[in-house]
Backbone atoms as SQL, in Angstrom:
CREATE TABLE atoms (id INTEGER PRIMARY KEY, chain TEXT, resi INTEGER, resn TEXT, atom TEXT, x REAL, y REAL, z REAL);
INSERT INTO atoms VALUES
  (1, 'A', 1, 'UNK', 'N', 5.565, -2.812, -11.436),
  (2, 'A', 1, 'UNK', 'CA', 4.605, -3.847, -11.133),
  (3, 'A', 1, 'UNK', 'C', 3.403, -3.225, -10.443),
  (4, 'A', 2, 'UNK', 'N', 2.459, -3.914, -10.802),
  (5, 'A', 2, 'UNK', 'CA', 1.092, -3.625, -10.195),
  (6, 'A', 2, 'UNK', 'C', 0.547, -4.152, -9.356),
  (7, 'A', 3, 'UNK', 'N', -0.293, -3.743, -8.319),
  (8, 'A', 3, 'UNK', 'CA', -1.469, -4.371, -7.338),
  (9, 'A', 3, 'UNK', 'C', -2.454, -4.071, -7.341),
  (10, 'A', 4, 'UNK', 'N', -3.467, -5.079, -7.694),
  (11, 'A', 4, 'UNK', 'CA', -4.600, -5.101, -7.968),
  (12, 'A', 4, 'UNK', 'C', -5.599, -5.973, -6.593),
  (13, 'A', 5, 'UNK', 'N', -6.546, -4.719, -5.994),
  (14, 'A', 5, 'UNK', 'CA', -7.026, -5.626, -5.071),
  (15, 'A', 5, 'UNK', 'C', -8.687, -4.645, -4.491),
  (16, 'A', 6, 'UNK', 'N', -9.503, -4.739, -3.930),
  (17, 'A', 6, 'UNK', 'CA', -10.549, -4.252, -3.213),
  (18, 'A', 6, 'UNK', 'C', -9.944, -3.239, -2.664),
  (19, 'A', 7, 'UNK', 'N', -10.620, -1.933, -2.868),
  (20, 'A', 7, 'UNK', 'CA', -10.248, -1.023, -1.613),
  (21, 'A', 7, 'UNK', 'C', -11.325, 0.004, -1.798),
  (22, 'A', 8, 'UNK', 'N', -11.700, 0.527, -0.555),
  (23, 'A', 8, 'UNK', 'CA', -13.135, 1.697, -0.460),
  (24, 'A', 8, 'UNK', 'C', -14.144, 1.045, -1.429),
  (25, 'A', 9, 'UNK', 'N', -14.563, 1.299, -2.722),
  (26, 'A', 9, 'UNK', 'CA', -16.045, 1.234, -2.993),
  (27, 'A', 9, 'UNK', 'C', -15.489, 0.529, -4.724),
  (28, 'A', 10, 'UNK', 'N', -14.428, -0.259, -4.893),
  (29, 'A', 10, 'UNK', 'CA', -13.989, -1.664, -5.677),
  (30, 'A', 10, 'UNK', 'C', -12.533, -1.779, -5.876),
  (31, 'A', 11, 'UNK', 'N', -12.438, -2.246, -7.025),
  (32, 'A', 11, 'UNK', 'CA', -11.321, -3.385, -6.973),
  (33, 'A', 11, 'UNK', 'C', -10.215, -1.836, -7.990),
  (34, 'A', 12, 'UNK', 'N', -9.166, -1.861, -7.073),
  (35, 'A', 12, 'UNK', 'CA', -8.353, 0.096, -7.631),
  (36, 'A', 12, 'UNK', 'C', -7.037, -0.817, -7.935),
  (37, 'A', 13, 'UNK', 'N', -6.221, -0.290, -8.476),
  (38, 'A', 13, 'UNK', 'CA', -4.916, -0.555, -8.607),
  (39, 'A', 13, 'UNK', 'C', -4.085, 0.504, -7.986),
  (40, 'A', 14, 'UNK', 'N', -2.887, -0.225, -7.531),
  (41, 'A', 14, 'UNK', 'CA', -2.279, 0.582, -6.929),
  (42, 'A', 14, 'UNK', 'C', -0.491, 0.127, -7.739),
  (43, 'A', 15, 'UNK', 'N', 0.503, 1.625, -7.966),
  (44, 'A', 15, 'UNK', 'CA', 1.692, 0.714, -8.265),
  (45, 'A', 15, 'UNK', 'C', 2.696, 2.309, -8.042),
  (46, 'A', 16, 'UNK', 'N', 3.414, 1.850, -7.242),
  (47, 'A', 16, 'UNK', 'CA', 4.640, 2.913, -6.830),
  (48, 'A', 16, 'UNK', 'C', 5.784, 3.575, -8.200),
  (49, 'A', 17, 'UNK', 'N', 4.893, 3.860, -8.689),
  (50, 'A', 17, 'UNK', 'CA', 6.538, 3.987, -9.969),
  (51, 'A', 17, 'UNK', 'C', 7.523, 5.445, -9.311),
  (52, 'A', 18, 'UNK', 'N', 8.600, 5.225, -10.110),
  (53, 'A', 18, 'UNK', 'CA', 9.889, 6.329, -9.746),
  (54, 'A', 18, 'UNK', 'C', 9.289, 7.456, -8.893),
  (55, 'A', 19, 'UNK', 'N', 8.588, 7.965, -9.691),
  (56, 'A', 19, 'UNK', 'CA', 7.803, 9.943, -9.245),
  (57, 'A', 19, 'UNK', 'C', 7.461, 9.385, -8.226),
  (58, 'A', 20, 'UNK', 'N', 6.205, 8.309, -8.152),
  (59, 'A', 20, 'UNK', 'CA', 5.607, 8.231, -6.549),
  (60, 'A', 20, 'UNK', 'C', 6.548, 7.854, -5.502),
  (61, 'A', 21, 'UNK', 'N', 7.228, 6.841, -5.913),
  (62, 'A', 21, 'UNK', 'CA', 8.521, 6.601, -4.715),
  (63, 'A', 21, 'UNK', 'C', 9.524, 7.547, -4.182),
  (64, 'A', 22, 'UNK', 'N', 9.666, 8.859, -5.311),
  (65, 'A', 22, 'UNK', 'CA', 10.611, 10.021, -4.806),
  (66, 'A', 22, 'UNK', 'C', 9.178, 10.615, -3.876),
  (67, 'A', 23, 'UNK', 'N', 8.414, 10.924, -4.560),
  (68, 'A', 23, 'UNK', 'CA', 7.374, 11.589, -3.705),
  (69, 'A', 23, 'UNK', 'C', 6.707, 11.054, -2.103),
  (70, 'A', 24, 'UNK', 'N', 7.061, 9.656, -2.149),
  (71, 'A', 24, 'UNK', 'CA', 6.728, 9.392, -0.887),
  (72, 'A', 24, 'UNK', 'C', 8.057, 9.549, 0.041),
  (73, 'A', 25, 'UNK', 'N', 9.052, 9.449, -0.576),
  (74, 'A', 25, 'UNK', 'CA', 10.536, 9.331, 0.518),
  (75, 'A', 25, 'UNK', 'C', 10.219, 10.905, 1.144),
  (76, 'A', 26, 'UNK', 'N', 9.626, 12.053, -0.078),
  (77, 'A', 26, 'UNK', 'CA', 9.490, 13.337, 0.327),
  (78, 'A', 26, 'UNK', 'C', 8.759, 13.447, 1.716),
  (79, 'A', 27, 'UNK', 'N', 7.371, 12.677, 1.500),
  (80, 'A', 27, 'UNK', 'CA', 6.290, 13.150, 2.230),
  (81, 'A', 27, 'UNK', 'C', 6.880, 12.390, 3.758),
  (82, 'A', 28, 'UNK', 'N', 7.173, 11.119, 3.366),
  (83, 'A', 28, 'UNK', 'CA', 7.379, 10.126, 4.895),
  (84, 'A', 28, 'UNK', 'C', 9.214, 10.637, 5.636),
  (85, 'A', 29, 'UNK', 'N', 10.005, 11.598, 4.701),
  (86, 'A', 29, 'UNK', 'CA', 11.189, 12.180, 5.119),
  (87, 'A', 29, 'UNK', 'C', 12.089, 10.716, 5.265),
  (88, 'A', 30, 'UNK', 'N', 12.033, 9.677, 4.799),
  (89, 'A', 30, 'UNK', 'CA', 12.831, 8.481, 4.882),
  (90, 'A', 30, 'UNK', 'C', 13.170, 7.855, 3.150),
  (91, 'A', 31, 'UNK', 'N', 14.392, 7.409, 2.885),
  (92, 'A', 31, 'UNK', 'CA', 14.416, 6.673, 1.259),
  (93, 'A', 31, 'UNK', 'C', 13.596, 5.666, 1.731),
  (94, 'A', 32, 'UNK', 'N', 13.352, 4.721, 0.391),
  (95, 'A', 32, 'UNK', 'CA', 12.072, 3.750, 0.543),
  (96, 'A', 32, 'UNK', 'C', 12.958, 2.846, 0.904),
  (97, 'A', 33, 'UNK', 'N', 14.042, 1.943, 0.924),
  (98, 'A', 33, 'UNK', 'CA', 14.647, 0.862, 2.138),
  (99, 'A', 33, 'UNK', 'C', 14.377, 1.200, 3.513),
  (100, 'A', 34, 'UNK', 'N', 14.312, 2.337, 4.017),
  (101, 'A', 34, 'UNK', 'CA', 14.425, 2.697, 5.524),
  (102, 'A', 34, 'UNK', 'C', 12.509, 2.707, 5.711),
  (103, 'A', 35, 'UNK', 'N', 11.991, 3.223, 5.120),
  (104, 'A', 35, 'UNK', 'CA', 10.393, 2.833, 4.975),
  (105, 'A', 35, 'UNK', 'C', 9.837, 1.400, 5.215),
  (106, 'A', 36, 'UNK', 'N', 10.496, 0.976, 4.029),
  (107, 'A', 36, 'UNK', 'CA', 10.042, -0.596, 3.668),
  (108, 'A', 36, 'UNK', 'C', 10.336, -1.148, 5.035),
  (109, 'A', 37, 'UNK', 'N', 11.529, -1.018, 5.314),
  (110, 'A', 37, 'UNK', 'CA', 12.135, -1.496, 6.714),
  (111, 'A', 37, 'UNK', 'C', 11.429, -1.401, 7.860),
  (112, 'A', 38, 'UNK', 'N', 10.730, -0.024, 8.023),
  (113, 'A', 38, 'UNK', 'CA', 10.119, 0.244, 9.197),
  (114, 'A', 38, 'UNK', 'C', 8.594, -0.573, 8.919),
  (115, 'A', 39, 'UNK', 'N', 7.972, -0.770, 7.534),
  (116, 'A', 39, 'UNK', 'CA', 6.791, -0.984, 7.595),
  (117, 'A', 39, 'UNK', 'C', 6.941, -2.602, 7.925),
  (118, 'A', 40, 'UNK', 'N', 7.772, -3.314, 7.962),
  (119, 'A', 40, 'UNK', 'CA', 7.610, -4.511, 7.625),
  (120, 'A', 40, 'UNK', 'C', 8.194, -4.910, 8.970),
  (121, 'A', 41, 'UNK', 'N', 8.938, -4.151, 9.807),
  (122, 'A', 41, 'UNK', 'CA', 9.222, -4.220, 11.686),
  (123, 'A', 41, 'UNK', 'C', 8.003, -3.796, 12.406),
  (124, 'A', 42, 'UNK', 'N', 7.218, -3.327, 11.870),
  (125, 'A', 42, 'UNK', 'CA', 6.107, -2.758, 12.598),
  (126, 'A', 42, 'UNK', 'C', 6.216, -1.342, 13.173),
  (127, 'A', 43, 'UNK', 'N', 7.409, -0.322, 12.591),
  (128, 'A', 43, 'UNK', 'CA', 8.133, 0.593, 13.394),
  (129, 'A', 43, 'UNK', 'C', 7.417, 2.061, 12.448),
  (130, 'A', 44, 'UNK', 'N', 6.509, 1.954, 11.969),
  (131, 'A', 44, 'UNK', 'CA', 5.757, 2.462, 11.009),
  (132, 'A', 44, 'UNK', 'C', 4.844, 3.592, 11.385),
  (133, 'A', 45, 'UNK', 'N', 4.735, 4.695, 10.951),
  (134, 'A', 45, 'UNK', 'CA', 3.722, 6.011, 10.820),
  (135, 'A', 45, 'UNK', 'C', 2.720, 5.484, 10.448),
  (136, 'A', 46, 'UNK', 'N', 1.375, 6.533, 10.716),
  (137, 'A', 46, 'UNK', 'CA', 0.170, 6.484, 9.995),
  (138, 'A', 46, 'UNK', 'C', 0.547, 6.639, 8.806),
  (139, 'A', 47, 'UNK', 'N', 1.463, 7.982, 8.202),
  (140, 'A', 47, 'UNK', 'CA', 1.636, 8.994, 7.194),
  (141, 'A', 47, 'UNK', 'C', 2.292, 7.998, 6.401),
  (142, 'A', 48, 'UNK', 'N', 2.976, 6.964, 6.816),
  (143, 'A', 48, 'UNK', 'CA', 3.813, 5.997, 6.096),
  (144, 'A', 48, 'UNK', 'C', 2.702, 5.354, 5.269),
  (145, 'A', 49, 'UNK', 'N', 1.784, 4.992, 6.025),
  (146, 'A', 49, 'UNK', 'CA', 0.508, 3.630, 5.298),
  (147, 'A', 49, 'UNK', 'C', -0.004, 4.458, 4.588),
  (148, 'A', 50, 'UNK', 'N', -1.219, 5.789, 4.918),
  (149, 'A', 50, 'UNK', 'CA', -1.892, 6.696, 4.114),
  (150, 'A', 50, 'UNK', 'C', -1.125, 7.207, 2.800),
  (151, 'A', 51, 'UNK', 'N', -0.167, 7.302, 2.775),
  (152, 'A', 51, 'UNK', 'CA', 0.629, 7.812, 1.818),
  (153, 'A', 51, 'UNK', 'C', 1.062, 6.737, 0.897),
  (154, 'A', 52, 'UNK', 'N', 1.290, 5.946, 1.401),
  (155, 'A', 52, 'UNK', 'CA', 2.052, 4.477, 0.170),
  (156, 'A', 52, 'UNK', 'C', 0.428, 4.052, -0.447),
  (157, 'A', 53, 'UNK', 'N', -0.744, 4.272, 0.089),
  (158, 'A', 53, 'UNK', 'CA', -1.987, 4.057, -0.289),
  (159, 'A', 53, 'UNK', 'C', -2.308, 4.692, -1.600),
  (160, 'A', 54, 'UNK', 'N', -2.218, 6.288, -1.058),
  (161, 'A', 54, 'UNK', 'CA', -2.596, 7.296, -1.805),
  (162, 'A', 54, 'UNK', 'C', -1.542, 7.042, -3.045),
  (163, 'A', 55, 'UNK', 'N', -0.100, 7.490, -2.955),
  (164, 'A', 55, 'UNK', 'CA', 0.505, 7.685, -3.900),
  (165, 'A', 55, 'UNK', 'C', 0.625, 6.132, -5.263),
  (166, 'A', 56, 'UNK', 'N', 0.490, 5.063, -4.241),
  (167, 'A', 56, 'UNK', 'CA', -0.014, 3.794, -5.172),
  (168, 'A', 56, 'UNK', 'C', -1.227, 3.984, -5.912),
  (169, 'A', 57, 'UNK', 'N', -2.238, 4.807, -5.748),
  (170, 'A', 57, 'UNK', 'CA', -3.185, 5.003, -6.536),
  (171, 'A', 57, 'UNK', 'C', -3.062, 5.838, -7.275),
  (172, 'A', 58, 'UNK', 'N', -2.217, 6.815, -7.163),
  (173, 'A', 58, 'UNK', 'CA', -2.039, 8.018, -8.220),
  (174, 'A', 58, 'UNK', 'C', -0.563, 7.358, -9.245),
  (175, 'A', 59, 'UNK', 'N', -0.159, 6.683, -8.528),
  (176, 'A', 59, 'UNK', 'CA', 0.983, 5.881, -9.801),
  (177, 'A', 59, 'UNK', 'C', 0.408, 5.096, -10.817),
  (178, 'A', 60, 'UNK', 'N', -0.985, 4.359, -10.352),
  (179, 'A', 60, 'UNK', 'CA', -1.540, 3.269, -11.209),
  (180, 'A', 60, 'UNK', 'C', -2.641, 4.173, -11.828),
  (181, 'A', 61, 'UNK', 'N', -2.667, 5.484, -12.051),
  (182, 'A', 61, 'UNK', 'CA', -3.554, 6.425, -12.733),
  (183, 'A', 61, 'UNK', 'C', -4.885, 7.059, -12.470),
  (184, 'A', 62, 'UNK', 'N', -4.984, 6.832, -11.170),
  (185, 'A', 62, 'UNK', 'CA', -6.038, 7.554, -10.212),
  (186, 'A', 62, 'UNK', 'C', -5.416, 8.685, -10.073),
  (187, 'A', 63, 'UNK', 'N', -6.513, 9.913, -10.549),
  (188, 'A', 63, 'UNK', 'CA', -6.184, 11.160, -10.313),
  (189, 'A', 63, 'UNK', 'C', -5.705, 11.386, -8.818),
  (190, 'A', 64, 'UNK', 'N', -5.180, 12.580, -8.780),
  (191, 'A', 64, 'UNK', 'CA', -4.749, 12.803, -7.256),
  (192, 'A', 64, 'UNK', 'C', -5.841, 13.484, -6.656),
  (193, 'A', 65, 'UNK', 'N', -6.893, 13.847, -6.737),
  (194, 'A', 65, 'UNK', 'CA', -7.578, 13.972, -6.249),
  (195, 'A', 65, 'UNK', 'C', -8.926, 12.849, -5.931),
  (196, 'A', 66, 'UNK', 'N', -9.281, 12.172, -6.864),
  (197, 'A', 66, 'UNK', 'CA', -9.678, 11.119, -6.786),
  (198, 'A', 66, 'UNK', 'C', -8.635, 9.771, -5.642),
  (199, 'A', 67, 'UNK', 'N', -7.659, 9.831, -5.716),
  (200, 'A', 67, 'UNK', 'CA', -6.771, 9.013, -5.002),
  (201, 'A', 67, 'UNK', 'C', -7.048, 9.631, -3.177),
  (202, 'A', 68, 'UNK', 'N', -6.666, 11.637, -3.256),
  (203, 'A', 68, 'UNK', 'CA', -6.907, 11.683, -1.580),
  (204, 'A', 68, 'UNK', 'C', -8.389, 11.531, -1.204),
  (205, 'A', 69, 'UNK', 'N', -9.176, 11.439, -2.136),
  (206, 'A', 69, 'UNK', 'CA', -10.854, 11.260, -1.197),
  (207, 'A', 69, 'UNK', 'C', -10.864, 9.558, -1.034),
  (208, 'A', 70, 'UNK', 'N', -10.362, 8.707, -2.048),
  (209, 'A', 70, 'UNK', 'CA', -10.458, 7.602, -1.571),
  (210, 'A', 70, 'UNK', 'C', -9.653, 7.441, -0.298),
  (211, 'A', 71, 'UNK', 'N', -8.933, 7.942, 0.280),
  (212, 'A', 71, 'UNK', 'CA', -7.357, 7.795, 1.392),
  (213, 'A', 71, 'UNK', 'C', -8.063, 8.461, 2.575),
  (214, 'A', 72, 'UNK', 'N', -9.074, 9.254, 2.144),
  (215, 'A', 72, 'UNK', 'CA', -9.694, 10.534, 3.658),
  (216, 'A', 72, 'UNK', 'C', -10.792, 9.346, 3.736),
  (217, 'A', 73, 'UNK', 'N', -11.521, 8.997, 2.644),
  (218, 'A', 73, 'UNK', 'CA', -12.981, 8.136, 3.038),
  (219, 'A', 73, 'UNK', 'C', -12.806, 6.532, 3.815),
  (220, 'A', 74, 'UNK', 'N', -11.126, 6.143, 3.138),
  (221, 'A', 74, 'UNK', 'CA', -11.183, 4.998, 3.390),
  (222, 'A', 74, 'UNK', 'C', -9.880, 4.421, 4.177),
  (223, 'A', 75, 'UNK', 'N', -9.342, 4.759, 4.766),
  (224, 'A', 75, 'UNK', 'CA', -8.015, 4.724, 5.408),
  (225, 'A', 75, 'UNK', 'C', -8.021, 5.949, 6.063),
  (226, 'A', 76, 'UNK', 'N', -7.999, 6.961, 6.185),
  (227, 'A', 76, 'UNK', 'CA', -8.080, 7.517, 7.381),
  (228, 'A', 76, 'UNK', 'C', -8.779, 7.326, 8.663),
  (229, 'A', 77, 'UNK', 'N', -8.575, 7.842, 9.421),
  (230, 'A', 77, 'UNK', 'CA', -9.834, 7.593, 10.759),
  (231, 'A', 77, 'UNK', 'C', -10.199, 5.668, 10.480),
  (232, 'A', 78, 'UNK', 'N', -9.556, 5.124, 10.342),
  (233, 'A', 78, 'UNK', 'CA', -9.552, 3.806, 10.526),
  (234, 'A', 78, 'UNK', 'C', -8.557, 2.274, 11.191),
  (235, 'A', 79, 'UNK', 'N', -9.276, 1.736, 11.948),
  (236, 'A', 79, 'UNK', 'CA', -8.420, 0.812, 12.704),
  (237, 'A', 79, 'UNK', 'C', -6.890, 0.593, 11.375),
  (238, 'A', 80, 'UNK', 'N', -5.689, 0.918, 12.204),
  (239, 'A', 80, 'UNK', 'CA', -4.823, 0.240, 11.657),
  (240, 'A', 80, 'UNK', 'C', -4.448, -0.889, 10.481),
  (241, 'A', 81, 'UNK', 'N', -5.252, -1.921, 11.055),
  (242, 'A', 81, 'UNK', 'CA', -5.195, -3.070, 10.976),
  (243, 'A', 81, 'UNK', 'C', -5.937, -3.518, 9.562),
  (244, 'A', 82, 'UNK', 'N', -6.869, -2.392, 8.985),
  (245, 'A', 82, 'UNK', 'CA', -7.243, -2.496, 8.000),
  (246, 'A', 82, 'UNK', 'C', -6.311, -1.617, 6.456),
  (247, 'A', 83, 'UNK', 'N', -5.590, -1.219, 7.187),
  (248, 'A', 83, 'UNK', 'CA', -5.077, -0.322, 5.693),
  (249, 'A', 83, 'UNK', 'C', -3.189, -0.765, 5.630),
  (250, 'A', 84, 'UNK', 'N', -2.932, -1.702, 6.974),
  (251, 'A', 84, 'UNK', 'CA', -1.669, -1.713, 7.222),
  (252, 'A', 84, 'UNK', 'C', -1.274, -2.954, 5.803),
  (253, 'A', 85, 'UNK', 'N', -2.343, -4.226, 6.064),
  (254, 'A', 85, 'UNK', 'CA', -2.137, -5.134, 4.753),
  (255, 'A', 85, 'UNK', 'C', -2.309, -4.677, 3.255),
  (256, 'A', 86, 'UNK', 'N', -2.826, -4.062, 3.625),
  (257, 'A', 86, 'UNK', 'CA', -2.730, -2.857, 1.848),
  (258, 'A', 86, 'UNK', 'C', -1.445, -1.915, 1.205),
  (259, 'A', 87, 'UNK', 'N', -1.010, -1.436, 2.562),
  (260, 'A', 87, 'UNK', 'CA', 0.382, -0.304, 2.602),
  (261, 'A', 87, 'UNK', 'C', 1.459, -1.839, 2.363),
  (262, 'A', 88, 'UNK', 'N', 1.438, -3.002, 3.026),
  (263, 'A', 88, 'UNK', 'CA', 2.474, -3.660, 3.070),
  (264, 'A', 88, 'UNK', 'C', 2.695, -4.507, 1.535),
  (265, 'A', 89, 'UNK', 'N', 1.580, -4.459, 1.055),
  (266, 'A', 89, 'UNK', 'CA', 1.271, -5.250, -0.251),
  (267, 'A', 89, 'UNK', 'C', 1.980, -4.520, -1.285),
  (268, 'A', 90, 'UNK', 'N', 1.929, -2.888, -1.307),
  (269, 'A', 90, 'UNK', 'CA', 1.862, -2.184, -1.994),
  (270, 'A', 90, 'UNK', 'C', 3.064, -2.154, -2.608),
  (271, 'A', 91, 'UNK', 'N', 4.072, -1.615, -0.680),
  (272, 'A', 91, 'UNK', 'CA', 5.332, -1.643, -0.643),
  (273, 'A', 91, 'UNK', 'C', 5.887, -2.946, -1.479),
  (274, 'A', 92, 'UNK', 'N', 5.613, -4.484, -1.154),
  (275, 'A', 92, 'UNK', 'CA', 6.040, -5.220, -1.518),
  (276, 'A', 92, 'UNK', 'C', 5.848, -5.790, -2.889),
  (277, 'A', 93, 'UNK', 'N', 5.359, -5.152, -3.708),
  (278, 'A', 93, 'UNK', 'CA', 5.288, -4.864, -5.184),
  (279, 'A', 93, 'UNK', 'C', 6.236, -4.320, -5.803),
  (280, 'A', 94, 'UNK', 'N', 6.501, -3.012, -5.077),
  (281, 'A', 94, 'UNK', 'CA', 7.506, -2.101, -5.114),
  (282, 'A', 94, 'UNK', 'C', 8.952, -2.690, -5.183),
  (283, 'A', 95, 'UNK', 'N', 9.392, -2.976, -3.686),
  (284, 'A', 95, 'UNK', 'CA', 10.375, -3.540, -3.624),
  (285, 'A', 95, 'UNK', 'C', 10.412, -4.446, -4.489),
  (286, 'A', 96, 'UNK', 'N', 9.732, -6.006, -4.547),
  (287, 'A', 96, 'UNK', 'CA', 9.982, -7.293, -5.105),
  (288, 'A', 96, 'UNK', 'C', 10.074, -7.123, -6.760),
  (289, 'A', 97, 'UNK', 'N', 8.849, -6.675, -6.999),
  (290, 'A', 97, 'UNK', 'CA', 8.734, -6.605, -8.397),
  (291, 'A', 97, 'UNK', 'C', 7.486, -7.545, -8.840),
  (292, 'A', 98, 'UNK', 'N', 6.818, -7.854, -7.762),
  (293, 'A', 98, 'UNK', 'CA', 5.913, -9.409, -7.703),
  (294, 'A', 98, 'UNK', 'C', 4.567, -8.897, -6.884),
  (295, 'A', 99, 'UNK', 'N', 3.599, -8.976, -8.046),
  (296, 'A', 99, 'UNK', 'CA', 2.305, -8.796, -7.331),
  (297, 'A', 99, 'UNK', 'C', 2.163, -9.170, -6.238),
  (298, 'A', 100, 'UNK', 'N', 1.437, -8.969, -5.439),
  (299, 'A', 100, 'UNK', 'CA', 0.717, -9.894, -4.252),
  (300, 'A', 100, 'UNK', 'C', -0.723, -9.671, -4.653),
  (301, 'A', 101, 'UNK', 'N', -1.353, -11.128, -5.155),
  (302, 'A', 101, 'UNK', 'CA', -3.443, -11.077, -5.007),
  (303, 'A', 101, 'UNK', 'C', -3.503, -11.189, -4.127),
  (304, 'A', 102, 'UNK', 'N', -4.773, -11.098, -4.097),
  (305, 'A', 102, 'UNK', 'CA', -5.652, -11.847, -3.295),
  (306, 'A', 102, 'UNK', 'C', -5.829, -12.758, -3.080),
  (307, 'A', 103, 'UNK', 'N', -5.832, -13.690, -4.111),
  (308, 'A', 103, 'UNK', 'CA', -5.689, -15.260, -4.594),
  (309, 'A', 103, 'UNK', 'C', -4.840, -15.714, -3.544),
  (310, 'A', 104, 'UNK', 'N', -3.907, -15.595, -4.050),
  (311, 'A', 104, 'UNK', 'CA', -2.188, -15.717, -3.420),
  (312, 'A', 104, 'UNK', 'C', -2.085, -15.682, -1.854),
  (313, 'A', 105, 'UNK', 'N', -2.753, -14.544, -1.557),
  (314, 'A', 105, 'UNK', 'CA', -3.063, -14.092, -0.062),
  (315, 'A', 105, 'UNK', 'C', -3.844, -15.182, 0.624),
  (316, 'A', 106, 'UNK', 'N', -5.103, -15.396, 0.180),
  (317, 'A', 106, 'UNK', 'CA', -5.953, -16.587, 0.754),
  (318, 'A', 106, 'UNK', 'C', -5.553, -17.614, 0.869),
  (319, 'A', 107, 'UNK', 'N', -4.680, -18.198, -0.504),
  (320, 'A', 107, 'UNK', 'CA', -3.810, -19.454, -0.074),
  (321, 'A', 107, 'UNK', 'C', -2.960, -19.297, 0.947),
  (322, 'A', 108, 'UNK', 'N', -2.264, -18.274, 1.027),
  (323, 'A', 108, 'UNK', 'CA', -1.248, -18.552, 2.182),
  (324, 'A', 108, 'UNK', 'C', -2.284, -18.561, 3.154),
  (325, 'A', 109, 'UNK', 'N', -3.191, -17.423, 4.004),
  (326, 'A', 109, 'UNK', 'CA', -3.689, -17.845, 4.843),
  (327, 'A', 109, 'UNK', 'C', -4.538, -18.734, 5.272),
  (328, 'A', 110, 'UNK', 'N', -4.866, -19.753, 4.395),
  (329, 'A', 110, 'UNK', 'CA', -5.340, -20.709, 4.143),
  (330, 'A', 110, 'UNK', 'C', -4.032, -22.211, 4.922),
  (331, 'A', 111, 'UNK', 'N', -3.092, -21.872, 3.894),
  (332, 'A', 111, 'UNK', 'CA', -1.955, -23.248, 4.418),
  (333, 'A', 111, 'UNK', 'C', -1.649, -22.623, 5.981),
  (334, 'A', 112, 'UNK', 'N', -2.043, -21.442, 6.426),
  (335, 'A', 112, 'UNK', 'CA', -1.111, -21.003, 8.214),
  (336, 'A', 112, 'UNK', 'C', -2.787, -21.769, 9.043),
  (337, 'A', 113, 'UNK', 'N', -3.683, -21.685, 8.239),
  (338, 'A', 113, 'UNK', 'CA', -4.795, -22.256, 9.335),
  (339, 'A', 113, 'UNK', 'C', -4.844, -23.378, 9.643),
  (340, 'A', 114, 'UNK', 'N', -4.159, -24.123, 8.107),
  (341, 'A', 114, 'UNK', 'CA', -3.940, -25.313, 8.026),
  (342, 'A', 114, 'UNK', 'C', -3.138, -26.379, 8.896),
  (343, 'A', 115, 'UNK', 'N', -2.062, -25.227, 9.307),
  (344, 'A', 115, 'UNK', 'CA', -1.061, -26.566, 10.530),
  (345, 'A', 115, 'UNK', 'C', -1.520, -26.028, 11.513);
């Protein structure tokens, strides 16, 4: 499954297949349940987010080099808080099997403003 959403300079896809998911358990030293787990407790690395970023872009066919300049320009050296809903989206593609939009996203935060 794929995620499709804005990131650095437009709209990139990102999607974890097999290779990238062995390759990130490599880089973050955790299988992806114990990852997923930590990203979604808040118990989470930088290297965890930068990496589920990067390697989601090189799964959905962004060169790997094209993938680390977008990850150094646009998620590195940056508040948390901006790359953490991207890493969690990514993951949860992964795991679920179920996009997350944008669309989707706005509605929900839309119905939490709502009550």
């Amino acid at each position: 499954m794929k995620h499709v959403t804005h990131f650095g300079d437009g709209e990139k896809t990102f999607a974890l297949t097999t290779p990238m998911v062995l390759e990130l358990q490599n880089k973050t030293g955790v299988g992806i349940g114990l990852l997923y787990q930590r990203a979604m407790s808040m118990q989470f690395g930088i290297t965890d987010l930068t990496e589920t970023i990067r390697l989601g872009l090189i799964g959905a066919g962004t060169s790997p080099a094209d993938a680390q300049h977008l990850v150094d320009t646009y998620a590195v050296n940056r508040p948390v808080m901006e790359i953490l809903p991207l890493a969690l989206d990514i993951l949860e593609c992964a795991w679920s099997g179920k996009a997350v939009t944008d669309e989707a996203q706005d509605d929900a935060e839309q119905d939490t403003a709502d009550v």
